[in-house]
N, C-alpha and C positions, 0 to 999 in steps of 0.2 A: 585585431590590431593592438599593439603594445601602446599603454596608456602613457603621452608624453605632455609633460609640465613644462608650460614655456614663461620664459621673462622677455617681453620686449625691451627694447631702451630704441625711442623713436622721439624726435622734437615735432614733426611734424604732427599737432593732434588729429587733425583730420583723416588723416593718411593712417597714423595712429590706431583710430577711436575703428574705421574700415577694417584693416586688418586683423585685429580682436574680433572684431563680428564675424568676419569668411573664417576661420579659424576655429572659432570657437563652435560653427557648423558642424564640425565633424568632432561626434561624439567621443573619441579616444583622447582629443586635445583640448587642455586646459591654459589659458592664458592667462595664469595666476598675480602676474604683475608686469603692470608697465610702468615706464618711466621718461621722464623727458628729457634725461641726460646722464652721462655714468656718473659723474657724481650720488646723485638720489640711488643709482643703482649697486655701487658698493656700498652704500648706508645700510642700504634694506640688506645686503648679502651678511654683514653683521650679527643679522637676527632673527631673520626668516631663513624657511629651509631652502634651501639650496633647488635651482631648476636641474631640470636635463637639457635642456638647451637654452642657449642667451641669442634672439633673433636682434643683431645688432645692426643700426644703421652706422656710417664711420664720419658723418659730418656733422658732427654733433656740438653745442655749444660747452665752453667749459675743458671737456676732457675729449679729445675725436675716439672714434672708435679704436682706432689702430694703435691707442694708448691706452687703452680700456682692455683690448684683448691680450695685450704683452704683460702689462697687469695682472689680468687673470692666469695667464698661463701660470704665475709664477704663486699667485694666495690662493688658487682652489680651481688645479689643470684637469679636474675630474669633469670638470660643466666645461662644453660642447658650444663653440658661437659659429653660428650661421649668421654672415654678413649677409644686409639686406641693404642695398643700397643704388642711386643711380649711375655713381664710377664705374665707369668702366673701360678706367685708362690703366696700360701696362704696369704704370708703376704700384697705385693702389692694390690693383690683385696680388702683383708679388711679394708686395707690402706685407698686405694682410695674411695671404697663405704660410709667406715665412713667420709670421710674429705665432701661428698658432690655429687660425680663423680652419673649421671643419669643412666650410663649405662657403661657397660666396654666388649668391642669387642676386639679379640687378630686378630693381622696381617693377621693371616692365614684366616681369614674372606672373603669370596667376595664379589663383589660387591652387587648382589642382600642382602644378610645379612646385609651390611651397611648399606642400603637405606632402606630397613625394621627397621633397630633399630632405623635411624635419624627419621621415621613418630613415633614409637612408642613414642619415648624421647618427642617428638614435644609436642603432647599429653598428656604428663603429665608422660607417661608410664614409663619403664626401658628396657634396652636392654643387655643380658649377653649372651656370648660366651656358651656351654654346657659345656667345660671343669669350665668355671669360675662357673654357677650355679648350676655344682656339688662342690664347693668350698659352695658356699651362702649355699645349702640345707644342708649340714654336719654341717656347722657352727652354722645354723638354729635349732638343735637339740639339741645343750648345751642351760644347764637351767641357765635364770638370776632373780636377785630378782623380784617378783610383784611390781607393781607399780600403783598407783590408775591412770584413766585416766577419762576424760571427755567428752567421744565420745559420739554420738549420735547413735540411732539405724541403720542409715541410715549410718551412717560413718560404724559403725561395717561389715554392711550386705558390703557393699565396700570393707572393708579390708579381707573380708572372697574370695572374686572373686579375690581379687587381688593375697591372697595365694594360691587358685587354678590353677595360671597362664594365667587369662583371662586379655585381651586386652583392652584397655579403652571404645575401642568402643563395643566391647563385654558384659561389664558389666553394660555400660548405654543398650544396649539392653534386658539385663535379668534382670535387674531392672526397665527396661522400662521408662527410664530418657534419657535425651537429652546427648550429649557428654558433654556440657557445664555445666549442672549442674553436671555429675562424677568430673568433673575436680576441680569445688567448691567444692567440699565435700575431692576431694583429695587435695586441700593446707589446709583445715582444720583439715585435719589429719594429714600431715606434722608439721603442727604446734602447735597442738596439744601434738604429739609421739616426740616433738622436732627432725625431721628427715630433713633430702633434698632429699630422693627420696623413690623410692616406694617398691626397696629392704629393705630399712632403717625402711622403714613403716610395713611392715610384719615382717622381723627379732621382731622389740620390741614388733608386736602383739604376735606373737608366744612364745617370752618368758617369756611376761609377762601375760600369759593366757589370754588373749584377744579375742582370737578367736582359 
């Protein structure tokens, strides 16, 4: 397993102080900092090294998550948030999905689900709740204008596995590419689809006939 460095930002301690412990079970995951609000949590990014993923709740006091993450996208789009929360109303998901959010998990989640969506995220991947990507697939279905894009055929065949639901490491193996070249082809297509993540990247394939 690829060793991943998490930052919580959670108010609830209890809730909190649990998740650090299931977590911290599994020997490749480190839960180097938590927090009890993004405030505290961009102080410390200041000064401390940088996570690979920010496991964000979005009702937070002070600053919500969903202003936490549009923030980050924009001081340091390298770090990865996996919303951890119990929304899971239409609008929050697409909230959060559009502002930048990799992946969006609801509470009622276990541990094992957690620790599957943090490797996924890790990856490049995305990680959704089933309540929430039946939210993404419904949404997925409304038509938006065409839009010329510049992908490469190799980007396309990509974004075609990815809307199938295949794995990162799954789709470098049916393409028969390394993880590391999927992963290059996937910020190329982020940046391309102007997206941050891989839900973001399928949604504008899909309605923009793409794929």
């Amino acid at each position: 397993m690829i060793p991943i460095n998490i930052w919580l930002v959670e108010d609830d301690a209890s809730y909190r102080r649990n998740l650090r412990m299931s977590l911290e079970l599994e020997k490749h995951i480190s839960v180097s900092c938590v927090f009890p609000s993004c405030i505290e949590f961009f102080e410390a990014l200041k000064t401390e090294d940088a996570p690979d993923i920010v496991l964000m709740d979005l009702g937070l006091p002070g600053m919500s998550g969903l202003e936490a993450i549009r923030k980050l996208a924009q001081v340091a789009p390298d770090i990865a948030v996996m919303v951890l929360t119990v929304f899971k109303d239409k609008g929050k998901v697409l909230e959060a999905l559009d502002a930048g959010a990799a992946g969006y998990l609801l509470k009622e989640s276990d541990g094992p689900e957690i620790v599957k969506g943090l490797q996924e995220v890790l990856v490049g991947g995305s990680a959704l709740s089933p309540a929430v990507a039946k939210i993404v697939v419904e949404q997925l279905r409304k038509p938006a204008p065409t839009e010329e894009f510049n992908l490469s055929g190799r980007e396309i065949e990509v974004l075609e596995k990815l809307a199938e639901g295949l794995a990162v490491k799954e789709i470098a193996d049916v393409l028969n590419i390394s993880v590391g070249t999927t992963g290059f082809h996937l910020t190329n297509i982020y940046k391309k689809l102007h997206v941050q993540s891989q839900t973001g990247a399928v949604a504008k394939a899909l309605r923009s006939g793409i794929i």
